[in-house]
MARVEXZA-374943 format. One record per residue (C-alpha): residue in three letters; z, x, y. Coordinates in nm, 3 decimals, padded with zeros to 5 digits. Example, Ala and Ser with C-alpha at 12.3 -4.5 7.8 and 13.67 -1.06 7.14 Angstrom:
<sites>
{site ALA {00.780 01.230 -00.450}} {site SER {00.714 01.367 -00.106}} 
</sites>
This chain:
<sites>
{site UNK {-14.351 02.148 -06.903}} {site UNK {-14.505 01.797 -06.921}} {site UNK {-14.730 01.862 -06.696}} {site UNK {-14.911 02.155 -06.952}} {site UNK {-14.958 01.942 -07.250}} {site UNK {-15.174 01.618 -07.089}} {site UNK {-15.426 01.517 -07.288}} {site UNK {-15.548 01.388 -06.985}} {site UNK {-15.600 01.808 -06.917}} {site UNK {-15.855 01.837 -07.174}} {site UNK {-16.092 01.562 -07.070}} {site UNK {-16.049 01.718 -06.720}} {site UNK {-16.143 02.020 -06.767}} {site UNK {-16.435 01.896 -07.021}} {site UNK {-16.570 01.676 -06.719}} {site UNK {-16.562 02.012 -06.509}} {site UNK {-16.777 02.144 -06.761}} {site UNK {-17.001 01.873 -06.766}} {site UNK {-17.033 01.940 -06.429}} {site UNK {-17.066 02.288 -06.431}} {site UNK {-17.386 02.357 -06.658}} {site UNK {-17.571 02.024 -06.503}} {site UNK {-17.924 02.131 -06.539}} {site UNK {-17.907 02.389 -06.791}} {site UNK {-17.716 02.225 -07.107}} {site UNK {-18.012 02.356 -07.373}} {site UNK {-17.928 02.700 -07.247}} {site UNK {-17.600 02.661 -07.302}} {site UNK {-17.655 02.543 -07.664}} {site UNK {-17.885 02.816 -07.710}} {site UNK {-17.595 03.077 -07.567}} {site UNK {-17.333 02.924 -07.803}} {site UNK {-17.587 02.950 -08.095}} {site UNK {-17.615 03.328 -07.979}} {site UNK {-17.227 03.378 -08.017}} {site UNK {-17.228 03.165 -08.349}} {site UNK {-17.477 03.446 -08.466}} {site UNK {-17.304 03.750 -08.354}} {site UNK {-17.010 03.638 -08.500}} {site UNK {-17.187 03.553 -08.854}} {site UNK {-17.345 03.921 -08.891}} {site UNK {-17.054 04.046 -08.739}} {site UNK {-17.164 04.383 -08.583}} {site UNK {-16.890 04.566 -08.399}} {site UNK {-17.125 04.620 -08.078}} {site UNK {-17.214 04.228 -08.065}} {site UNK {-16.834 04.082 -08.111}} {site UNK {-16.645 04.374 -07.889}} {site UNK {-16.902 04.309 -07.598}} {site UNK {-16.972 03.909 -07.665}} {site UNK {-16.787 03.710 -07.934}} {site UNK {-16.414 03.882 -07.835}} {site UNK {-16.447 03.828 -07.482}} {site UNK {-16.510 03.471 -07.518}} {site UNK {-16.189 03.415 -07.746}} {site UNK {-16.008 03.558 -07.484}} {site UNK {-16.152 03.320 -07.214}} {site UNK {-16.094 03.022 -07.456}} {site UNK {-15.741 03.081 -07.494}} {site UNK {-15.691 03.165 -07.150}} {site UNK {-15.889 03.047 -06.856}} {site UNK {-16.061 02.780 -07.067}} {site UNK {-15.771 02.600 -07.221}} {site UNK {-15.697 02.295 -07.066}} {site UNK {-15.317 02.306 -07.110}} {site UNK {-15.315 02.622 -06.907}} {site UNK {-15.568 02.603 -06.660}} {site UNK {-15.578 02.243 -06.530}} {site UNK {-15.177 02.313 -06.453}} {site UNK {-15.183 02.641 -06.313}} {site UNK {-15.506 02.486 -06.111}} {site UNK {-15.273 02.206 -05.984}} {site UNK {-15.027 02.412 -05.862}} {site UNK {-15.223 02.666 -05.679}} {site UNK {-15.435 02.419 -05.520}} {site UNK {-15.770 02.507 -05.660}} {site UNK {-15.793 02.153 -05.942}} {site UNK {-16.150 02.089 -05.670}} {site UNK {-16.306 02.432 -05.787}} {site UNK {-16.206 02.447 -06.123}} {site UNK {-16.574 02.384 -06.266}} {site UNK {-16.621 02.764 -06.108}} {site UNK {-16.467 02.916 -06.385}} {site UNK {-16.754 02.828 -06.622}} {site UNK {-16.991 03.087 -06.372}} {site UNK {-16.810 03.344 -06.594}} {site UNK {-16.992 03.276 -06.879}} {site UNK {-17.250 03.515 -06.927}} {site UNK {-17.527 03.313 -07.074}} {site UNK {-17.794 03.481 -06.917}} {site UNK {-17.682 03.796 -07.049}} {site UNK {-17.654 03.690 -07.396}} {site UNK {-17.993 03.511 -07.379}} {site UNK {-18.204 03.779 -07.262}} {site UNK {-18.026 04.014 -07.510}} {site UNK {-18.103 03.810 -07.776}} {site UNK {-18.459 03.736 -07.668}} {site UNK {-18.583 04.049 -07.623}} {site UNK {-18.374 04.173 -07.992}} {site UNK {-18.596 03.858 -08.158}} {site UNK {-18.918 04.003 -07.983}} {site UNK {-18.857 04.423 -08.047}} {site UNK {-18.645 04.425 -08.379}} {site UNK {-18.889 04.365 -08.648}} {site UNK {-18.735 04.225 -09.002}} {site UNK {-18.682 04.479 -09.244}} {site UNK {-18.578 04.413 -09.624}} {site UNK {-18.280 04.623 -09.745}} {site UNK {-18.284 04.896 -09.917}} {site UNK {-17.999 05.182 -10.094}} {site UNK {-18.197 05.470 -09.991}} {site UNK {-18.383 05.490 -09.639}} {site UNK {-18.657 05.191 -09.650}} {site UNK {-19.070 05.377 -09.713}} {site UNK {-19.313 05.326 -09.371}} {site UNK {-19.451 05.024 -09.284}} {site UNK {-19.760 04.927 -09.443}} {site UNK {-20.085 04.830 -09.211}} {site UNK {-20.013 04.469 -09.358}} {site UNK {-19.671 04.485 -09.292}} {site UNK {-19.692 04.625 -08.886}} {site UNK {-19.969 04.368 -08.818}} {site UNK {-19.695 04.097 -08.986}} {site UNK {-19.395 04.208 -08.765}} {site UNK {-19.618 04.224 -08.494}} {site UNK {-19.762 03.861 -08.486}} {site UNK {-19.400 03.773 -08.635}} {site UNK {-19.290 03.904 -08.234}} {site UNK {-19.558 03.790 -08.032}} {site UNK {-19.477 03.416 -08.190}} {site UNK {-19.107 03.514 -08.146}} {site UNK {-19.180 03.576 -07.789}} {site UNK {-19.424 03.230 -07.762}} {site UNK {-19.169 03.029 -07.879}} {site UNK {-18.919 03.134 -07.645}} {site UNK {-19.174 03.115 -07.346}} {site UNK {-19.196 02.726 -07.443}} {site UNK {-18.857 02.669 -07.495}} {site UNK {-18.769 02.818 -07.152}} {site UNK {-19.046 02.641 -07.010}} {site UNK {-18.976 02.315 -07.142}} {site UNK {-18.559 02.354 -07.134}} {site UNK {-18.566 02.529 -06.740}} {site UNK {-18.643 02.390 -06.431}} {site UNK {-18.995 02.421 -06.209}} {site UNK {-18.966 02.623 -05.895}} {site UNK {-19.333 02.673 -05.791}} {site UNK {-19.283 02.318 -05.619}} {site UNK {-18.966 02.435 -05.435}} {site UNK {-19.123 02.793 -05.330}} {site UNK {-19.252 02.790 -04.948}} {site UNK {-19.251 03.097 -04.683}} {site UNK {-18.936 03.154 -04.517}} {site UNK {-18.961 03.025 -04.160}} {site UNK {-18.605 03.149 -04.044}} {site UNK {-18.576 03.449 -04.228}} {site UNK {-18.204 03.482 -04.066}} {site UNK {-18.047 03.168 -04.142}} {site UNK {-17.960 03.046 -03.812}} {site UNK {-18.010 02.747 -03.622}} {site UNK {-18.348 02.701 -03.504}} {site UNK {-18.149 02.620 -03.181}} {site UNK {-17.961 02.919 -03.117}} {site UNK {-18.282 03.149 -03.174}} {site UNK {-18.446 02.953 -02.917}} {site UNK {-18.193 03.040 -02.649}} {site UNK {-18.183 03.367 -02.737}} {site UNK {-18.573 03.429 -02.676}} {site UNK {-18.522 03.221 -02.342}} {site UNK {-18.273 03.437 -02.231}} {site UNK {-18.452 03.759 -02.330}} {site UNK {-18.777 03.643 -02.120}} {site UNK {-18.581 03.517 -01.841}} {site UNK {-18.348 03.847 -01.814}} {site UNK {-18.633 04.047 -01.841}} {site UNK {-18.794 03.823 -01.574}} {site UNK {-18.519 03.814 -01.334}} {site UNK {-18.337 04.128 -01.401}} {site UNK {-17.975 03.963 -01.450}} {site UNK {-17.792 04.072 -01.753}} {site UNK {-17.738 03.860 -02.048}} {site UNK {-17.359 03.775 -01.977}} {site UNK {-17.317 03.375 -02.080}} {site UNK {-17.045 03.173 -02.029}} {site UNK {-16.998 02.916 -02.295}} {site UNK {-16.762 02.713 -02.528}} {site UNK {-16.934 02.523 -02.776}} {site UNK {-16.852 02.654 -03.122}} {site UNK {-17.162 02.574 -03.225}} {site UNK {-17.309 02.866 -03.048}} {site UNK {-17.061 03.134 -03.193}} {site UNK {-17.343 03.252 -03.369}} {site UNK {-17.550 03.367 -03.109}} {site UNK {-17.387 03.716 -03.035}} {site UNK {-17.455 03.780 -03.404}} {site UNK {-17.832 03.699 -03.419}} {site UNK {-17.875 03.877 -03.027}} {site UNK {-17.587 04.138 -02.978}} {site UNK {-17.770 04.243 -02.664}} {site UNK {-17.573 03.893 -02.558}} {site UNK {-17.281 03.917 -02.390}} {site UNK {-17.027 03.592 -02.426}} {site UNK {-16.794 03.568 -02.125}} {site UNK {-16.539 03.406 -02.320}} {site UNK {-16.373 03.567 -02.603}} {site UNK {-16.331 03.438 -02.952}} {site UNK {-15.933 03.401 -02.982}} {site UNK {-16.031 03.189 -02.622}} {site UNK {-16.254 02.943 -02.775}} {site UNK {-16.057 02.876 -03.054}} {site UNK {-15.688 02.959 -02.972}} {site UNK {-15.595 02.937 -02.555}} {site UNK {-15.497 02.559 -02.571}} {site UNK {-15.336 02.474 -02.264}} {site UNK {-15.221 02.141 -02.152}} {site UNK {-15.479 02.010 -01.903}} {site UNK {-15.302 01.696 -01.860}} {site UNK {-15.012 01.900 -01.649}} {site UNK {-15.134 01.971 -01.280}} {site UNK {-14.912 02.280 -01.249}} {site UNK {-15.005 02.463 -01.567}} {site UNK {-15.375 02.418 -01.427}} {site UNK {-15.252 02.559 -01.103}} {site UNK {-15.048 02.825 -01.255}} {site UNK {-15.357 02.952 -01.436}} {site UNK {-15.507 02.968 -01.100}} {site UNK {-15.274 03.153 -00.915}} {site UNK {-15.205 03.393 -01.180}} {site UNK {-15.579 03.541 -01.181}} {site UNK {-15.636 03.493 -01.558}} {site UNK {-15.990 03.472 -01.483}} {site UNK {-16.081 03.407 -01.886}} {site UNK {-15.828 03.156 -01.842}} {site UNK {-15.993 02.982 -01.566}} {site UNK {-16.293 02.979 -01.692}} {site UNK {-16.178 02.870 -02.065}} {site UNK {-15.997 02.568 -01.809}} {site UNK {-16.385 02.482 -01.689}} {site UNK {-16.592 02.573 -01.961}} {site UNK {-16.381 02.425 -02.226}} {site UNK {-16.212 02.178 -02.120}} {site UNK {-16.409 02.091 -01.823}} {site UNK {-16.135 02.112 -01.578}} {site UNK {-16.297 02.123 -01.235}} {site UNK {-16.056 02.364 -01.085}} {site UNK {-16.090 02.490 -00.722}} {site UNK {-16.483 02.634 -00.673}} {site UNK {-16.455 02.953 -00.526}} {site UNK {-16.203 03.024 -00.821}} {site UNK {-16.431 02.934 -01.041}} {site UNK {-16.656 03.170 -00.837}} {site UNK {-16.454 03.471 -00.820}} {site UNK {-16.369 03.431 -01.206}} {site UNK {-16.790 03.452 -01.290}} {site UNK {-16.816 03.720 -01.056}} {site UNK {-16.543 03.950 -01.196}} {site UNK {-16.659 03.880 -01.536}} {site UNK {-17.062 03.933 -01.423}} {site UNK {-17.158 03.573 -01.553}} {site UNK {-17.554 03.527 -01.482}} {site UNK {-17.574 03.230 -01.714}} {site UNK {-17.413 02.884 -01.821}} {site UNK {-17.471 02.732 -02.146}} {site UNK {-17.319 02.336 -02.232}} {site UNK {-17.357 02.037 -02.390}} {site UNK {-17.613 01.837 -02.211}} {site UNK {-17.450 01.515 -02.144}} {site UNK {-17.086 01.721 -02.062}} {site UNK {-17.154 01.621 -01.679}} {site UNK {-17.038 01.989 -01.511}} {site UNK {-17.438 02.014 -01.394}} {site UNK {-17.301 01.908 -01.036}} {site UNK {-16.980 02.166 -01.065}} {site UNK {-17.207 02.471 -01.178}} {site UNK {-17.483 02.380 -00.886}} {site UNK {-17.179 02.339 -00.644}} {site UNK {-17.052 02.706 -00.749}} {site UNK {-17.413 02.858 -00.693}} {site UNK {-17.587 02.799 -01.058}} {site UNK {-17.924 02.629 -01.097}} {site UNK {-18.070 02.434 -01.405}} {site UNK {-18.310 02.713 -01.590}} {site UNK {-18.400 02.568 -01.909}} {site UNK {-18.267 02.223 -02.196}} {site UNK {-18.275 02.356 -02.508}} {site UNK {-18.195 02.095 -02.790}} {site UNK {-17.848 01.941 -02.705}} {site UNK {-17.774 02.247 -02.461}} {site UNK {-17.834 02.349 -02.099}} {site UNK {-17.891 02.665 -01.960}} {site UNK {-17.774 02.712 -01.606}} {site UNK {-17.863 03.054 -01.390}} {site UNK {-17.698 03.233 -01.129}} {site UNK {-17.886 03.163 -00.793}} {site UNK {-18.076 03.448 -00.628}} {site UNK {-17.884 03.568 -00.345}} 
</sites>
């Protein structure tokens, strides 16, 4: 029980906070303000949907002799600033905003209040349109610029300028040549490629890239895998791990799988292996080389 009343917790989880609303503490302030408010004229709609749920959170997720603990134990102490993301300051800024700029002030009265005046619309209406000034500046001054940041998207899918350069080389060269797109290759770095080109066919399947780990260093366990016809096997053995097993293995296993092209690290010294078992050099794209079946 120690361990949930550290005062140590509270400046913890106050740091986390610190760290949390970097950038955008005079919204913050303005969103507390907001709830201070609510809480003041103390209208059921504004406390159920925005004071309330905030007392909850403070006794709950943003108490410091819970959290920090529970945090600790569950292994998430790194990521505990994310809790703050559930504060819905946005919400309760642009609510109040647009209240300050479309309710206009009205005295009260016992019986229903008589219409507006002419004096009295033209008051509430430069009374809004300076409500609405003054939060333009303060959002302007209190935010952050992102005209400077804005520029057209150049890789509107995300991925590595890399990979969609092999893709468009093999789409030009299969068209070309007429072989189908079926690579073999290893490099996790290119286990994005099937999902920017599906049309791409990866010899080797995921659970062998990242699971098959045999022990190279054993000559009969490379042998076994030879005899046995795994032919993913084999050519995890060469493609992975760079085992130069027996060519016209290595041969059979691209041609029951319907290989056409080779993709590895530049400097992982198979080019003379792949050339041997009847693949040519086609094209060095960034770190990688592409390597195509010879025309028989």
């Amino acid at each position: 029980m120690e361990r949930f009343f550290q005062l140590s917790n509270i400046q913890f989880l106050f740091d986390s906070f610190r760290t949390a609303i970097g950038g955008i503490e005079w919204f913050v302030l303005a969103y507390v303000a907001c709830i201070l408010f609510f809480f003041v004229i103390g209208r059921k709609f504004l406390n159920a949907a925005f004071v309330y749920p905030l007392a909850f959170m403070a006794v709950t997720i943003f108490n410091p002799f819970l959290i920090v603990p529970i945090g600790e134990m569950i292994g998430l102490t790194s990521r505990i600033r994310r809790i703050f993301w559930l504060l819905p300051v946005n919400l309760v800024l642009a609510f109040a905003f647009t209240s300050i700029c479309t309710i206009a002030p009205r005295k009260s009265y016992l019986s229903d209040p008589p219409a507006p005046t002419t004096h009295q619309r033209r008051l509430n209406r430069f009374r809004r349109c300076g409500a609405a000034v003054l939060i333009v500046v303060f959002v302007a001054a209190a935010g952050t610029p992102v005209l400077s940041n804005m520029h057209l998207l150049q890789n509107i899918y995300k991925v590595d300028n890399t990979l969609i350069a092999i893709s468009s080389f093999l789409e030009e060269d299969s068209e070309e040549t007429g072989l189908a797109k079926v690579v073999l290759y290893s490099d996790t770095a290119l286990l994005e490629l099937r999902e920017y080109d599906p049309s791409i066919e990866s010899v080797l399947r995921r659970s062998d890239l990242l699971t098959y780990s045999p022990d190279i260093s054993d000559e009969t366990v490379i042998s076994q895998t030879v005899e046995s016809r795994e032919w993913l096997h084999v050519l995890a053995l060469v493609s992975r791990y760079e085992v130069e097993v027996d060519s016209s293995a290595f041969q059979k296993a691209m041609n029951k799988r319907g290989a056409n092209y080779i993709i590895m690290q530049c400097d992982a010294g198979m080019g003379d292996y792949y050339e041997a078992a009847g693949y040519s050099l086609a094209a060095e794209i960034g770190v990688f080389d592409i390597y195509r079946r010879d025309e028989t």
